[in-house]
Backbone bond lengths (Angstrom), bond angles and torsions (degrees), N, CA, C in turn:
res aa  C-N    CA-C-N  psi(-1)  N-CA   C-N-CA  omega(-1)  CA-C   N-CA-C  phi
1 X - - - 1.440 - - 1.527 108.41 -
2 X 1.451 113.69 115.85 1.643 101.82 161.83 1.213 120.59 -125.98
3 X 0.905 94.53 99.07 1.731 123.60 -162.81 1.388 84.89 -71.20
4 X 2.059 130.21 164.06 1.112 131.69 162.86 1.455 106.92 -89.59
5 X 1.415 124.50 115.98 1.540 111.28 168.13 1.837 121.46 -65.74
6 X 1.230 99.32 159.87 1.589 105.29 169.09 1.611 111.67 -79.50
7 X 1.051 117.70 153.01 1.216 118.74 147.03 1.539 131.17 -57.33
8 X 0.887 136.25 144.78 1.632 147.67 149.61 1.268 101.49 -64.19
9 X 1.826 106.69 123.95 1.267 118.41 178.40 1.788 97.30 -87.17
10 X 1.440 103.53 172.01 1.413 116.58 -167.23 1.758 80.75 -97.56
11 X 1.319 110.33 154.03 1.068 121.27 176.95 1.761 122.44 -137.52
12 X 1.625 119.11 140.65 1.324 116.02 -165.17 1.632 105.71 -61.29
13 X 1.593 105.46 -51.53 1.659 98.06 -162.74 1.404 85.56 -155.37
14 X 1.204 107.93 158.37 1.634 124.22 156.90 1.499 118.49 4.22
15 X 1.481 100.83 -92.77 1.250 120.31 158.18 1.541 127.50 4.46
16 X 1.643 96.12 -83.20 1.170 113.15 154.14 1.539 143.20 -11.70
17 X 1.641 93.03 -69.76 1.547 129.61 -174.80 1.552 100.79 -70.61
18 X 1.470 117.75 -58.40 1.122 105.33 153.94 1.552 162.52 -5.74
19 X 1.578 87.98 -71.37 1.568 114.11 161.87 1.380 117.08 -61.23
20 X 1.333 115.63 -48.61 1.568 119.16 178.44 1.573 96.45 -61.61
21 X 1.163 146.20 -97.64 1.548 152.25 -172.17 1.701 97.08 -10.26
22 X 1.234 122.80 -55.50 1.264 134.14 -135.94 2.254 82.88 -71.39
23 X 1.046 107.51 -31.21 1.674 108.82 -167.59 1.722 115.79 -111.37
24 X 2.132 94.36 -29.05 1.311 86.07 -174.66 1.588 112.52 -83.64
25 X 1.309 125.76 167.80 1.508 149.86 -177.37 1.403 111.31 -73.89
26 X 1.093 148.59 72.88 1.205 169.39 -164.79 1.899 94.81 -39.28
27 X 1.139 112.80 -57.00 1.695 117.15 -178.45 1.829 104.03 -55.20
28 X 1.162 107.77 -44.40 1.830 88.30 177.79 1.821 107.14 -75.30
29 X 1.069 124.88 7.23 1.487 111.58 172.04 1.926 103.14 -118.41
30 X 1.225 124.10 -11.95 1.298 126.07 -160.96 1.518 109.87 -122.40
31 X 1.097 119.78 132.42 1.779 104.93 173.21 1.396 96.94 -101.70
32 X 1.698 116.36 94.83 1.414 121.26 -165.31 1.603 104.12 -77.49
33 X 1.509 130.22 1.86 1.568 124.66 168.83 1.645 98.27 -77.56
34 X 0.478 152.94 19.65 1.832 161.97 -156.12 1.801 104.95 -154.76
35 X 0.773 127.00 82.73 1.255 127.03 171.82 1.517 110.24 -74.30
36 X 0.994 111.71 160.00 2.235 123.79 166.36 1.257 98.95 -103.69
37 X 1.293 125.75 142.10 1.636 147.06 177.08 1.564 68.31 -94.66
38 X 1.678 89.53 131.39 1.713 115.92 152.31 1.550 115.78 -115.88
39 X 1.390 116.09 122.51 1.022 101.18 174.51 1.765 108.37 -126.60
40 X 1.064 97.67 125.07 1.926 102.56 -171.64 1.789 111.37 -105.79
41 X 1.556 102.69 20.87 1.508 84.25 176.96 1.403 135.88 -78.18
42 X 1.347 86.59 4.45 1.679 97.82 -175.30 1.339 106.18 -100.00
43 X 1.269 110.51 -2.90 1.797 102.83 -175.01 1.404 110.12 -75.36
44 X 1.319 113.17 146.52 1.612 121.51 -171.39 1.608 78.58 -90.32
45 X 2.031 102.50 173.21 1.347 104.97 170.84 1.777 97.99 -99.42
46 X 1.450 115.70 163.82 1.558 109.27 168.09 1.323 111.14 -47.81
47 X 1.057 86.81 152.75 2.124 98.91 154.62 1.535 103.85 -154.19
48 X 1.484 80.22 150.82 1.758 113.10 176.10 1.621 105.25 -101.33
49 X 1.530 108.30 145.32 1.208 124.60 162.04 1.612 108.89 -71.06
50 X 0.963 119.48 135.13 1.501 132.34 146.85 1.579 136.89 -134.66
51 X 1.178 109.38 146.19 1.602 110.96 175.96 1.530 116.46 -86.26
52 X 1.212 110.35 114.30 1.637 120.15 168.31 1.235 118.25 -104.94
53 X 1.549 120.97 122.62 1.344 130.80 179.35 1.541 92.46 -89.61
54 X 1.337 114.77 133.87 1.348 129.64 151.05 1.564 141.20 -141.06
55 X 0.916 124.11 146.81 1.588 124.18 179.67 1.263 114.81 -35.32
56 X 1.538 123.76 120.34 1.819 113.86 -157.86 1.739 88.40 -60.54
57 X 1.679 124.30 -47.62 1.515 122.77 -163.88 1.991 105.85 -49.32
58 X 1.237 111.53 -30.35 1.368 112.06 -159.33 1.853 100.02 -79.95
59 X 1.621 107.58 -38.79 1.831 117.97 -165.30 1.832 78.44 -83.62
60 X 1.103 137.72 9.20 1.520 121.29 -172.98 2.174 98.29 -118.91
61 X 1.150 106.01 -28.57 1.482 108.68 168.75 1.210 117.01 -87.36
62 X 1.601 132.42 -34.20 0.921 147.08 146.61 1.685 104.61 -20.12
63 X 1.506 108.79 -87.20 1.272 135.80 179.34 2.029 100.29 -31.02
64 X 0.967 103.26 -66.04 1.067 127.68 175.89 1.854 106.73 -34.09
65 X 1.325 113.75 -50.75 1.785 119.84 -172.42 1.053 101.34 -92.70
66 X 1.377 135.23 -19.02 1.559 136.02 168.92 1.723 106.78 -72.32
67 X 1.376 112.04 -30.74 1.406 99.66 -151.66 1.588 74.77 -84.25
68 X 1.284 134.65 -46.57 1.722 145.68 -167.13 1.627 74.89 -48.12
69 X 0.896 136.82 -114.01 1.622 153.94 -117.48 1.911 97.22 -72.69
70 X 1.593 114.28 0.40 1.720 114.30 -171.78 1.148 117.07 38.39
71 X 1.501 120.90 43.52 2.033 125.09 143.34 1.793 93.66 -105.45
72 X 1.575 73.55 161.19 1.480 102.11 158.97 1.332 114.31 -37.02
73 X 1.557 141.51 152.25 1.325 140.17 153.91 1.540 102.33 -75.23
74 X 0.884 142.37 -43.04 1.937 144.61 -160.14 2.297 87.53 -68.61
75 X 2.067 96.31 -47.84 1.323 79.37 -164.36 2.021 101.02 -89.11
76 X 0.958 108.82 15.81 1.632 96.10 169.59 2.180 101.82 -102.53
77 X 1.009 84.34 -11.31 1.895 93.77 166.04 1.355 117.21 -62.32
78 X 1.566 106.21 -56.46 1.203 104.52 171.03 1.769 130.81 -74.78
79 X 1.700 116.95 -31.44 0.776 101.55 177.38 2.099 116.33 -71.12
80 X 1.223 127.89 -37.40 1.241 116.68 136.16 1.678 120.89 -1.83
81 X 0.983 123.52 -77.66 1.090 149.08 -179.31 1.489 112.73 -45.97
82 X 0.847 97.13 -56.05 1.923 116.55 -179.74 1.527 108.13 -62.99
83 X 1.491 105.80 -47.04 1.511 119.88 177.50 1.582 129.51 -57.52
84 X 1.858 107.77 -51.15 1.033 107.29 152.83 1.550 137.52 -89.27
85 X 1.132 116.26 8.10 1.312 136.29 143.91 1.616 113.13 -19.81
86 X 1.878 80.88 -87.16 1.533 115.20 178.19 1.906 129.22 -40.79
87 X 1.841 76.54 -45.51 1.713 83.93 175.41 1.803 126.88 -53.51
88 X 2.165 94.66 -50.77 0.627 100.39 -151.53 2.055 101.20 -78.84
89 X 1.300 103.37 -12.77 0.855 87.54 175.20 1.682 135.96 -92.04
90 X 1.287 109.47 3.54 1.773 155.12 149.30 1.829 99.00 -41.07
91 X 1.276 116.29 -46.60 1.279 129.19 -163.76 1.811 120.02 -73.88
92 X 1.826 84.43 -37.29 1.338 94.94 -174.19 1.573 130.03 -55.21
């Protein structure tokens, strides 16, 4: 089948782009017998900034097991973090 595809309109914002997808027919813009290999293993996950107040003795032992083990302290925070995360939610 070679159907003529549409073009993809240019779109203002998100929003926008959105709205159109949400009604238009995906087969007049896509030749869906042709698929795209996705591959996302390289995608990081988001992250947010946050402010953590902590005990200067605790960000200084902390500091201290990061510098022992050669990561980051922020990224041995998180893996910490990740761990009891995991547990606690293991528990439930």
């Amino acid at each position: 089948m070679n159907k003529k595809l549409k073009p993809i309109p240019k779109f203002k914002n998100e929003d926008e782009e959105r709205d159109f997808w949400a009604s238009a027919d995906t087969t007049e813009y896509f030749d869906i017998s042709k698929p795209v290999q996705l591959d996302l293993s390289e995608l990081k996950p988001s992250t947010e900034s946050i402010s953590l107040r902590l005990p200067s003795y605790l960000l200084a032992r902390i500091k201290e097991l990061a510098n022992a083990n050669d990561v980051p302290y922020q990224s041995l925070m998180k893996i910490f973090l990740a761990e009891k995360v995991k547990e606690a939610l293991l528990k439930r």
